[in-house]
Structure formats: structure tokens, C-alpha cells
VEXDREN-510237 format. One record per atom (N, C-alpha, C): x, y, z. Coordinates in steps of 0.2 Angstrom, whole numbers, padded with zeros to 4 digits, always signed. Example, Ala and Ser with C-alpha at 12.3 -4.5 7.8 and 13.67 -1.06 7.14 Angstrom:
BEGIN
+0066-0028+0039+0062-0022+0039+0066-0016+0039+0064-0011+0035+0068-0005+0036+0064+0000+0039
end
This chain:
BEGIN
+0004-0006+0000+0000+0000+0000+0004+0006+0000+0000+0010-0004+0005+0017-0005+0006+0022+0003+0012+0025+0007+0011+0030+0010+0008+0033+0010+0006+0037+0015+0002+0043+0017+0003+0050+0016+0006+0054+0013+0009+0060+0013+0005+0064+0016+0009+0070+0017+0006+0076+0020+0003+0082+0016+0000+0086+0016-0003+0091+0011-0001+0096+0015-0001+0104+0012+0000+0110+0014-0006+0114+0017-0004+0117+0025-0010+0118+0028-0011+0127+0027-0015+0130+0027-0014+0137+0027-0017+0142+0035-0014+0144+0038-0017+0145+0046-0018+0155+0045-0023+0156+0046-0023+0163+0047-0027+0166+0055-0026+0172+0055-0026+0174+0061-0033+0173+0064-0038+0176+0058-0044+0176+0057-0046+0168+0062-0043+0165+0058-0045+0156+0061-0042+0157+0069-0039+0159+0072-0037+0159+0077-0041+0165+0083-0043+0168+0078-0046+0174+0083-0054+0170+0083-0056+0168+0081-0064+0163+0081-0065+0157+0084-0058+0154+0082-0059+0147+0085-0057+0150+0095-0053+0155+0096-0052+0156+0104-0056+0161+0106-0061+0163+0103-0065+0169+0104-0060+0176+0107-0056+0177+0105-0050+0184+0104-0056+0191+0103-0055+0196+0107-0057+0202+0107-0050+0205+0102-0055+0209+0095-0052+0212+0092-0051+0218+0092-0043+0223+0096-0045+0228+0098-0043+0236+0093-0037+0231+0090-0035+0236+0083-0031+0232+0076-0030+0234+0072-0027+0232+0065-0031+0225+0063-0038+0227+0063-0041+0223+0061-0041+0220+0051-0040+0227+0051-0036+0224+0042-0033+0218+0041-0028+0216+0046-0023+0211+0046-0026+0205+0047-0032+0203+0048-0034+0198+0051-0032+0190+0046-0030+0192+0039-0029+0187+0033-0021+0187+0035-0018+0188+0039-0010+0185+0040-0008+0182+0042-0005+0176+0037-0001+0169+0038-0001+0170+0044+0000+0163+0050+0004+0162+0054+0006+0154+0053+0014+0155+0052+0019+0149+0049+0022+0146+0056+0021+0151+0062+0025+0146+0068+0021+0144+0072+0023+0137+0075+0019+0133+0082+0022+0137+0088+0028+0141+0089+0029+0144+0095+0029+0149+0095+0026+0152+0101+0025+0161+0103+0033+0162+0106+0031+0169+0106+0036+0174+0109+0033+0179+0115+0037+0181+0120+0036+0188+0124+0041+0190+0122+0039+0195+0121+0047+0202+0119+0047+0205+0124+0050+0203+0131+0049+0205+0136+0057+0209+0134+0063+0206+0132+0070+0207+0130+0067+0215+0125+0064+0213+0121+0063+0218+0116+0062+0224+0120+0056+0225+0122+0054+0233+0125+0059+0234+0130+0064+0230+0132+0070+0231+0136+0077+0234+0129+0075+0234+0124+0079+0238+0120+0083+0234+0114+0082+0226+0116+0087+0221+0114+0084+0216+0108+0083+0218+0102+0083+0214+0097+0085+0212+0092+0091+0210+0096+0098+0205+0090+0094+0196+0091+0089+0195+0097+0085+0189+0094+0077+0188+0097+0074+0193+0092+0069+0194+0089+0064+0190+0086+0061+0186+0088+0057+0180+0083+0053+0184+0081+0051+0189+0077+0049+0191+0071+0042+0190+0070+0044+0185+0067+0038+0180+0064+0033+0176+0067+0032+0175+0074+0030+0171+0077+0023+0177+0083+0019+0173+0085+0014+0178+0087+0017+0180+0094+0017+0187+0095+0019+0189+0103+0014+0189+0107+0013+0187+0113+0009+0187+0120+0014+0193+0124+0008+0196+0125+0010+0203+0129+0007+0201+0138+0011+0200+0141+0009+0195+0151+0011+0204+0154+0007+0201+0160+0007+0206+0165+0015+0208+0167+0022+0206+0165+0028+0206+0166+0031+0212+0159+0030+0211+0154+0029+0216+0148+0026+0221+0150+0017+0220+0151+0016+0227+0153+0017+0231+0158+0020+0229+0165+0024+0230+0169+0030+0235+0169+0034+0230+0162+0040+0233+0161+0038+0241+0156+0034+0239+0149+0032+0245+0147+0031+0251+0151+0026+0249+0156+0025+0258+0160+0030+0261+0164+0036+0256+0163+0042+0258+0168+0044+0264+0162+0045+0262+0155+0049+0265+0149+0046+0275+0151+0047+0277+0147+0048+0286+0148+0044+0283+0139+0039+0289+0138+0036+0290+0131+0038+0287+0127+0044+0292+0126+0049+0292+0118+0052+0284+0118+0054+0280+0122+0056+0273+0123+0051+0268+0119+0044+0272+0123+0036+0266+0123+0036+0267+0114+0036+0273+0111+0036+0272+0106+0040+0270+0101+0047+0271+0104+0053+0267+0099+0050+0262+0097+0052+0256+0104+0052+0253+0105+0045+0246+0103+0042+0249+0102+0034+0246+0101+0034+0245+0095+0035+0252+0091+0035+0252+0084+0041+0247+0081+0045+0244+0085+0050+0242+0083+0047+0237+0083+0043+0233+0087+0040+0226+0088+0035+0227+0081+0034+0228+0076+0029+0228+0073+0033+0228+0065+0035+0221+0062+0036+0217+0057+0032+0218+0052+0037+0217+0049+0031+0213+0042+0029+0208+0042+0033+0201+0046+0032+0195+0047+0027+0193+0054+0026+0199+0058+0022+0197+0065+0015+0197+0062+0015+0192+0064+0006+0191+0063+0000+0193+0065+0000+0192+0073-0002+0197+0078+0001+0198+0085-0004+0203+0089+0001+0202+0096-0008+0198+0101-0005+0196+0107-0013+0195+0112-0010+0198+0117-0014+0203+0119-0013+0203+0127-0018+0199+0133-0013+0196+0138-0018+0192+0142-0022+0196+0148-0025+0194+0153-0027+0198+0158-0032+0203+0158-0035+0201+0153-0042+0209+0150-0037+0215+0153-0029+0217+0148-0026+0221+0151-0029+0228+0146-0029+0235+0148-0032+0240+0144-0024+0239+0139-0025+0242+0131-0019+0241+0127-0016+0249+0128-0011+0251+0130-0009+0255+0127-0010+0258+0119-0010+0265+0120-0013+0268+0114-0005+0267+0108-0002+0266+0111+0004+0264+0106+0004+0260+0101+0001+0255+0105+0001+0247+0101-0006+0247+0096-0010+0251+0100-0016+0253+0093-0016+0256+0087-0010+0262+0088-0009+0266+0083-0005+0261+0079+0000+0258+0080+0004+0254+0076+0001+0249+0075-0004+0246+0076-0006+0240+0072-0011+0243+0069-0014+0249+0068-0019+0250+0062-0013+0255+0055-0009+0258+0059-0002+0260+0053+0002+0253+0049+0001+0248+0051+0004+0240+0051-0001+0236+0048-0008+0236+0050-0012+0231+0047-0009+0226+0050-0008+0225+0058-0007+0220+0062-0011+0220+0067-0016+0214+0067-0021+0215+0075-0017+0214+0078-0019+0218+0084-0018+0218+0093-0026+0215+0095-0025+0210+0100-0029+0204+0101-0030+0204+0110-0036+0204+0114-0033+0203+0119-0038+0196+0124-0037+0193+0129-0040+0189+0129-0041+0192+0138-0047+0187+0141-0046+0189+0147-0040+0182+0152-0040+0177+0150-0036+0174+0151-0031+0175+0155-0027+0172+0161-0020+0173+0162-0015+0172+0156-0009+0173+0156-0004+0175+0153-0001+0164+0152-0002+0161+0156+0002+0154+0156-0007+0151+0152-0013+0150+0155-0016+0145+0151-0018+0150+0144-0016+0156+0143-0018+0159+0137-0013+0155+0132-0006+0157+0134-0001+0152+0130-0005+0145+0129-0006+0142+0134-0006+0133+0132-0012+0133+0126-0017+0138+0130-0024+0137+0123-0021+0138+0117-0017+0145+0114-0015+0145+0108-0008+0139+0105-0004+0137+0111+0000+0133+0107-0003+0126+0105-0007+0126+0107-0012+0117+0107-0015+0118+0101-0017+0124+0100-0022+0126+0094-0017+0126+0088-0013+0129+0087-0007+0130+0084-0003+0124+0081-0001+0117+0086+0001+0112+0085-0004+0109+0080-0010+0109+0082-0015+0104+0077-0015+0107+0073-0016+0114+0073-0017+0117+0064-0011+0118+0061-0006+0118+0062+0001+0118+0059+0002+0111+0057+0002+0107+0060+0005+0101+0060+0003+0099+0053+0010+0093+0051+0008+0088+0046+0000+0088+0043+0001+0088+0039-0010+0085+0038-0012+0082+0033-0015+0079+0031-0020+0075+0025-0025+0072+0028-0029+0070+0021-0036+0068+0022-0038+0062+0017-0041+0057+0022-0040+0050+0019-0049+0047+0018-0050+0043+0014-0056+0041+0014-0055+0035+0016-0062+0034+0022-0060+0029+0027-0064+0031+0032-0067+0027+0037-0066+0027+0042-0064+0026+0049-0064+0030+0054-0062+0030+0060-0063+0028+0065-0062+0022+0069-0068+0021+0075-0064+0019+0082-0065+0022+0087-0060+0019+0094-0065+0012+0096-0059+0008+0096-0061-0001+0096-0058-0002+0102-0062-0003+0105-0059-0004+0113-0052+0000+0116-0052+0005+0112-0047+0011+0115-0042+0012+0108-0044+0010+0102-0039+0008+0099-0043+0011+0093-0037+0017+0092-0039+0021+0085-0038+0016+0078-0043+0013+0076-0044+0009+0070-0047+0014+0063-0042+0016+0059-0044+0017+0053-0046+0013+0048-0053+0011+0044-0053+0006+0040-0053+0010+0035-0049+0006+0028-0050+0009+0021-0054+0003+0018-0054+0005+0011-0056-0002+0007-0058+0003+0002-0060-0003-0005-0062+0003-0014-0072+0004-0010-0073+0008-0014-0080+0009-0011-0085+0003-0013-0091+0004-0009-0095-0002-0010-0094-0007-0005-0087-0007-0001-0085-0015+0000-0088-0016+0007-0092-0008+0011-0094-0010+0016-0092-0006+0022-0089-0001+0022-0085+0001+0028-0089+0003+0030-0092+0007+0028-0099+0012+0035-0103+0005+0036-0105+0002+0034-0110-0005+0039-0105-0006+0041-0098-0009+0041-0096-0011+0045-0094-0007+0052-0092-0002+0049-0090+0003+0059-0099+0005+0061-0103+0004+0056-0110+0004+0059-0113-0002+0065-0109-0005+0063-0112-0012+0069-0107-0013+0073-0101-0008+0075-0096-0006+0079-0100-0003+0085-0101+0001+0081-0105+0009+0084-0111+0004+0090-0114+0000+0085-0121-0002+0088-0117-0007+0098-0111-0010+0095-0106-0015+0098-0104-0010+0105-0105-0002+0104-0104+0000+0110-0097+0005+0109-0095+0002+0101-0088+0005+0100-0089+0014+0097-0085+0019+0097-0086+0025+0096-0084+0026+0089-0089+0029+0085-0086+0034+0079-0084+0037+0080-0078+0042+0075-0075+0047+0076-0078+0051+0069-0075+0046+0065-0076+0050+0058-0078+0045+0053-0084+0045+0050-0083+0043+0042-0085+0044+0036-0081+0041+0030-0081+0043+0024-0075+0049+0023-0073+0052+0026-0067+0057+0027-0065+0058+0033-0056+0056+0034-0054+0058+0040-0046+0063+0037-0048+0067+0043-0044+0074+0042-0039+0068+0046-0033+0068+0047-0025+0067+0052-0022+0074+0049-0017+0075+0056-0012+0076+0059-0008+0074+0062-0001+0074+0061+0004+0073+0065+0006+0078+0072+0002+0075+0079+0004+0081+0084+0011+0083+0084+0014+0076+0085+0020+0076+0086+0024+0070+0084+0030+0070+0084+0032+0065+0078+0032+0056+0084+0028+0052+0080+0026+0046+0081+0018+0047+0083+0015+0053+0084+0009+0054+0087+0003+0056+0081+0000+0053+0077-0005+0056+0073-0011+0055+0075-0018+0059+0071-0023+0061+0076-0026+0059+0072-0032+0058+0071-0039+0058+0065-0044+0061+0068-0048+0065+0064-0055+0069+0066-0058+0068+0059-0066+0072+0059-0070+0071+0054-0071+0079+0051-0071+0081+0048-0072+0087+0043-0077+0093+0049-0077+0098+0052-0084+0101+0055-0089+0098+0052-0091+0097+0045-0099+0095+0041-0100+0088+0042-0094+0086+0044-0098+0077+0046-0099+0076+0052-0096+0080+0058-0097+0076+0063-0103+0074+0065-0100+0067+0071-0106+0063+0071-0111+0060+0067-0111+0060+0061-0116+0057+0055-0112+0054+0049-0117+0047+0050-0112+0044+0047-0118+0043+0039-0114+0039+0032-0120+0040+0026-0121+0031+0027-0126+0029+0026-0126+0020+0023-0131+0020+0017-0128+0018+0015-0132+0014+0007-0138+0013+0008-0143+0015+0006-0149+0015+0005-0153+0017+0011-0149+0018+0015-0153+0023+0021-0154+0029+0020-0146+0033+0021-0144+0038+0020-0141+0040+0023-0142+0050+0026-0139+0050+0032-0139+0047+0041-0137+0045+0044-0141+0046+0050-0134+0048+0057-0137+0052+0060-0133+0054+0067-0134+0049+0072-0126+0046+0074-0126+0041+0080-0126+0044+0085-0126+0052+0086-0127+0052+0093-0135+0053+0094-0140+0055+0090-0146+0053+0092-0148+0047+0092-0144+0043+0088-0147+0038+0088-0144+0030+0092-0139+0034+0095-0136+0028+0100-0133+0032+0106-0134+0038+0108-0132+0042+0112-0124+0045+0114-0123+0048+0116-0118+0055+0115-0111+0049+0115-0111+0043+0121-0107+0040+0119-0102+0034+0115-0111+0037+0107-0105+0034+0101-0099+0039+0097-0098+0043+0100-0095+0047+0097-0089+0051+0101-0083+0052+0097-0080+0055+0099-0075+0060+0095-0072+0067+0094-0071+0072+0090-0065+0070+0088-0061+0067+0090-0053+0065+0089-0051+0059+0092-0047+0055+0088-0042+0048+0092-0038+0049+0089-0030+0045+0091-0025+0045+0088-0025+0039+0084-0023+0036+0079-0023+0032+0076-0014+0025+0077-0020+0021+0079-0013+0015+0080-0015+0011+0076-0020+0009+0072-0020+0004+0067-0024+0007+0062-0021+0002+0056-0025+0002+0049-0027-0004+0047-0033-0004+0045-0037-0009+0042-0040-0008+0037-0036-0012+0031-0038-0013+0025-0042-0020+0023-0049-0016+0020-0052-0021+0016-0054-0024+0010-0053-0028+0009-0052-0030+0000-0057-0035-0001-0058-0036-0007-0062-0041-0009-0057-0047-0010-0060-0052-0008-0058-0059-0009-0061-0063-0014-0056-0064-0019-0058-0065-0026-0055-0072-0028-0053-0076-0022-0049-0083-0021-0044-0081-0026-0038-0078-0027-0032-0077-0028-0029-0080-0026-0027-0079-0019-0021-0082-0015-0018-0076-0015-0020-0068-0012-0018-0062-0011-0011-0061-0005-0009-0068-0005-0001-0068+0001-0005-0064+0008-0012-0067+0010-0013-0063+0015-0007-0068+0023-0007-0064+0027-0004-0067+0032-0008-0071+0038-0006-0077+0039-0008-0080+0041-0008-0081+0049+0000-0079+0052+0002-0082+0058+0002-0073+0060+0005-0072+0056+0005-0064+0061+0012-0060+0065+0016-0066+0065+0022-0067+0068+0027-0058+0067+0027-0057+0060+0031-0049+0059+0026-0046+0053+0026-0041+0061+0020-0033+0058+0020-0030+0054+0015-0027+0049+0014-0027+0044+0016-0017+0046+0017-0014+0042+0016-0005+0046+0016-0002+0038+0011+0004+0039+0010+0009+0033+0012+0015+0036+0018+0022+0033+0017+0028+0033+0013+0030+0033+0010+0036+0040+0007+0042+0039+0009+0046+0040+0011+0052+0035+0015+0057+0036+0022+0056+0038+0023+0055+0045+0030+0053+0046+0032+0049+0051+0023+0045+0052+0024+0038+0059+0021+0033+0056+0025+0027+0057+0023+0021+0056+0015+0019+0060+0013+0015+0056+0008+0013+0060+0006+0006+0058+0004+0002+0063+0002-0006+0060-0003-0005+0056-0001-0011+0051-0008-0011+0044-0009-0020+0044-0016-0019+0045-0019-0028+0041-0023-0026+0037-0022-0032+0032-0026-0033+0027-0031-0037+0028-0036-0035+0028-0043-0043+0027-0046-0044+0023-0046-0051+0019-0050-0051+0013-0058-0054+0016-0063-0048+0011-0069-0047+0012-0073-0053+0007-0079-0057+0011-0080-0063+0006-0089-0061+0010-0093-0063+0008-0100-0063+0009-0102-0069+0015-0104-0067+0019-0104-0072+0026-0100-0071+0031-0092-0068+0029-0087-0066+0033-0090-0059+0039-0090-0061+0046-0091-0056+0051-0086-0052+0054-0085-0046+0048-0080-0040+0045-0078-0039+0054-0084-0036+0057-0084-0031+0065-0081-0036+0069-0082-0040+0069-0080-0046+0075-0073-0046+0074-0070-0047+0066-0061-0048+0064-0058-0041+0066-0064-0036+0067-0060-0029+0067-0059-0028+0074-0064-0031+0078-0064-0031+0087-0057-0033+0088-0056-0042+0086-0051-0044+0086-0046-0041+0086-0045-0037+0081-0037-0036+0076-0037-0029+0082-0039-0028+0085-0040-0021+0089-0036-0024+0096-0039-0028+0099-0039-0032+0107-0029-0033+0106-0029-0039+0099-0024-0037+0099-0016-0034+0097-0018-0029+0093-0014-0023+0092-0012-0020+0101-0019-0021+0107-0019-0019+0111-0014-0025+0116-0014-0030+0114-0011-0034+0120-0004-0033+0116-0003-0032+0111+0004-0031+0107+0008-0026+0109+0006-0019+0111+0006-0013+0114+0010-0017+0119+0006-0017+0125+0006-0022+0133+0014-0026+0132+0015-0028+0125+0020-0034+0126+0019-0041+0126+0013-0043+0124+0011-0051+0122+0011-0049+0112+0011-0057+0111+0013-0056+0105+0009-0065+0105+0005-0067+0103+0002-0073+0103+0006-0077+0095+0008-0074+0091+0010-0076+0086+0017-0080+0088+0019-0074+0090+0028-0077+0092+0027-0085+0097+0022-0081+0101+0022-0087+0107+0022-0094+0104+0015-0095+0099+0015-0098+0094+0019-0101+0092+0024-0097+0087+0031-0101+0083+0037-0101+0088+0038-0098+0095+0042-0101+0100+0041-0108+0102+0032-0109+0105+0032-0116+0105+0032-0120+0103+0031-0119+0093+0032-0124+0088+0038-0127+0088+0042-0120+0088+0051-0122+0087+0052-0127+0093+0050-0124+0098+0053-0129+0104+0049-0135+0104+0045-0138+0101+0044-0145+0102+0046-0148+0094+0047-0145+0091+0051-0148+0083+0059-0150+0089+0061-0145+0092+0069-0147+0095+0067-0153+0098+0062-0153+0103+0060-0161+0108+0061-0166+0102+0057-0167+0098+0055-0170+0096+0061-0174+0091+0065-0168+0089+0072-0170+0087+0076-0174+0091+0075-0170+0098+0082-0175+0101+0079-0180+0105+0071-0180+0104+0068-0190+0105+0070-0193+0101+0070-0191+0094+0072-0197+0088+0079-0198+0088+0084-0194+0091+0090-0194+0091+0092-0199+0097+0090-0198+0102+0091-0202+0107+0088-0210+0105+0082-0212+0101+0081-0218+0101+0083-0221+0095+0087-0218+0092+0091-0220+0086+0097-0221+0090
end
């Protein structure tokens, strides 16, 4: 199976001032301005006069310690200084604390067409909201057709060519008690490297399509507990049709099969799909144990260690009565 590649995300201020509910206080012009980095800055150094290392580019949080420091400065400093903080590449600034803004940083962000932002927030869980927000919508990304279902704790993505069943099948998961996330489209991201996520597009969630029904939402219809808004992805499960080929499907299971997504390996089975075959029960399975695999059991190995070790008995019985 082909890797997963990543696609190009585009992250603007606008999306950040909406999704955090940000009070917009000036340079609302700017609201369509790239933001390219996952880490903030306080220019706390900066209003201190010192800009040989500047991150530019990256969004500034203005804390009670900055503000502090600014009313300490004398005028003609406030507006060196401020006007200094205001790039071409700064995105925006936030001030945390429902702090009033100095008319400095008003003036400069509508001369700049860079908003000034402020939130009532303290200044530390202000940061953690926007870097969380930022890691997801930065991160690696693609979108895969499939869906996604937590299988006993276990992010299972199903693929397969259309038709072959996969919404029945994570439909009679769903009914099994197991939770949807996403289907028919699942958005991933790479949080962090070995960590990728799957979620469902805003216009799907919770609703899933079946063949000749149509649409229907599982949380009306199986309550709030079939569903959930994001998992992280530890398995793939591919469906194929079974066309009595002899497809080299694996039998023992002994060494793991894994597909790139973006840039983490992730276990992949195949399962060939035959009429009469009870698809959700193999998927339960394949999930328990990927889960005991995690843990450190491995029933495969077990398997072919106590194969090996009674083919040795059984040799050095013939040996001996020879």
C-alpha cells in the first residue's frame, strides 16, 4: 500500500481569533495573516531595547511582566520601542489579563495592518490554549477516505475501494458500543512526531452515510457515547475483496505489517472481504490485539516459539532412540 503524505496547511489569524474567541482591539485589516509558527514569543528582551533575537515571525503574547515593564519605559522609549515590535512578518500580538492596550500598540497595528488581540485569560493557560491550537493546525496534515472508529481504545482506521462496506461495518461497531469518530473522510495530523490524530471534517461530525438509508446521526441515535471528536490512530485496516487469488494474506502474524502516515509508522492488516465473513467481530479482534501487542504479548511469536521448541524435543527424541 501506498504511504500517506502530508498536504499544505494554510493557518490565518482570522481562524485563530474565532476558534479562541479573541477580542479584536485594533489592526483589524490584518486579520488574513499567515501564521507559519507553532511557538510564541514575549518580547519581554525587546521593550528592554534588545533585538539581535527577535522571533519576528511568530505571534507575541503581551503578560502582566511586559506590561509592567512598558510603563516603567519614559514615552519616547514606549514608542521606539513598540513600533520596533511591529514586522512585516508578525502576525499578531494578544494581550492576556483583560489588560487595557496602550494607545501605542493601537496606533501601530492599524499603521501596520497587524491586529492587537486581547484575551481575558492569564498569561500561562492563554499560551497553552494558543500553542495546542497551533500544534494541530500547523501540523503535518492529510485527508483520507476511510473510516475511523475507537475499538476498545484503539484508533482503527478502515480503508477499502467503495461499496465494499465500511460504513456497515463501523455501523455495527457503533451499535457494539464502540465509538465513531469519523466517516467517509478523515482529516490526520501529526501532533508530534510518532503521534498522529484523526478527526472528521466540521460538516460530518457525528453522521455517518449507509447505502440506501442515508444519512443518520449516531449520537441521536445511539447516544452522546458513540462518538467522539478526535483519536489517535494506532491501526489500519484494510479491506479488500476476496476473489480466491491467494492475495499472500498473512496467516500467523508473527512480523508486523506498518503503513506511513506522514511521518509515523503505523500497523496495517489486510482482510479479505467474502460474503458471510463477520468483517466487525475480525475488526474487534485485530484491535484487542494490536492492544495486547502494545502491553508486550505477542500470541503469534508465542505460537512459533512453542512450535520451534517441540520440533527441538521431538528431534532430540528421535536422536536419542536412534
Amino acid at each position: 500500500m501506498t504511504d500517506i503524505i502530508a498536504q499544505t496547511q494554510i493557518l490565518k489569524v482570522r481562524e485563530l481569533v474565532e476558534e479562541l474567541k479573541f477580542t479584536i482591539i485594533a489592526g483589524e485589516a490584518g486579520l488574513d495573516r499567515r501564521i507559519d509558527q507553532k511557538m510564541l514569543s514575549r518580547p519581554g528582551l525587546e521593550l528592554a531595547g534588545l533585538f539581535d533575537f527577535y522571533e519576528e515571525d511568530r505571534i507575541q503574547i503581551i503578560g502582566s511582566k511586559e506590561v509592567t515593564f512598558f510603563y516603567w519605559l519614559n514615552e519616547q522609549d514606549q514608542d521606539i520601542r513598540v513600533e520596533m515590535l511591529f514586522r512585516e512578518k508578525t502576525p499578531a500580538f494578544i494581550f492576556s489579563n483583560d489588560f487595557d492596550i496602550p494607545e501605542v500598540f493601537i496606533r501601530n497595528a492599524n499603521k501596520y495592518k497587524i491586529p492587537v488581540l486581547r484575551s481575558s485569560k492569564k498569561t500561562t493557560p492563554l499560551m497553552g490554549d494558543v500553542t495546542n491550537f497551533l500544534q494541530e493546525k500547523l501540523a503535518d496534515f492529510t485527508s483520507v477516505h476511510g473510516v475511523l472508529i475507537d475499538v476498545h481504545g484503539v484508533g482503527t482506521l478502515i480503508r477499502g475501494g467503495s461499496g465494499i462496506g465500511k460504513s456497515e461495518t463501523a455501523l455495527e461497531l457503533v451499535k457494539r458500543g464502540h465509538k465513531l469518530v469519523a466517516d467517509d473522510n478523515v482529516e490526520i495530523y501529526e501532533k508530534e512526531p510518532g503521534l498522529i490524530v484523526g478527526k472528521p471534517p466540521k460538516i460530518l461530525e457525528k453522521v455517518m452515510e449507509i447505502r440506501g438509508i442515508g444519512i443518520i446521526n449516531v449520537v441521536q441515535m445511539f447516544g452522546a457515547g458513540s462518538f467522539r471528536h478526535k483519536k489517535r490512530i494506532t491501526l489500519v485496516i484494510d479491506l479488500e475483496k476476496d476473489e480466491g487469488k491467494g492475495n499472500n494474506y498473512d496467516r500467523l502474524g508473527v512480523e508486523e505489517l506498518t503503513l506511513k502516515i506522514l511521518n509515523t509508522e503505523v500497523a496495517h492488516i489486510r482482510i479479505p472481504v467474502r460474503p458471510g465473513r463477520n468483517v466487525s467481530s475480525l475488526i474487534e479482534v485485530a484491535a484487542i490485539n494490536r492492544k495486547l501487542r502494545y502491553m508486550g504479548y505477542n500470541a503469534a511469536k508465542e505460537f512459533t516459539d512453542n512450535l520451534d521448541q517441540l520440533i527441538l524435543e521431538n528431534a532430540q527424541n528421535n536422536n536419542n532412540n536412534n
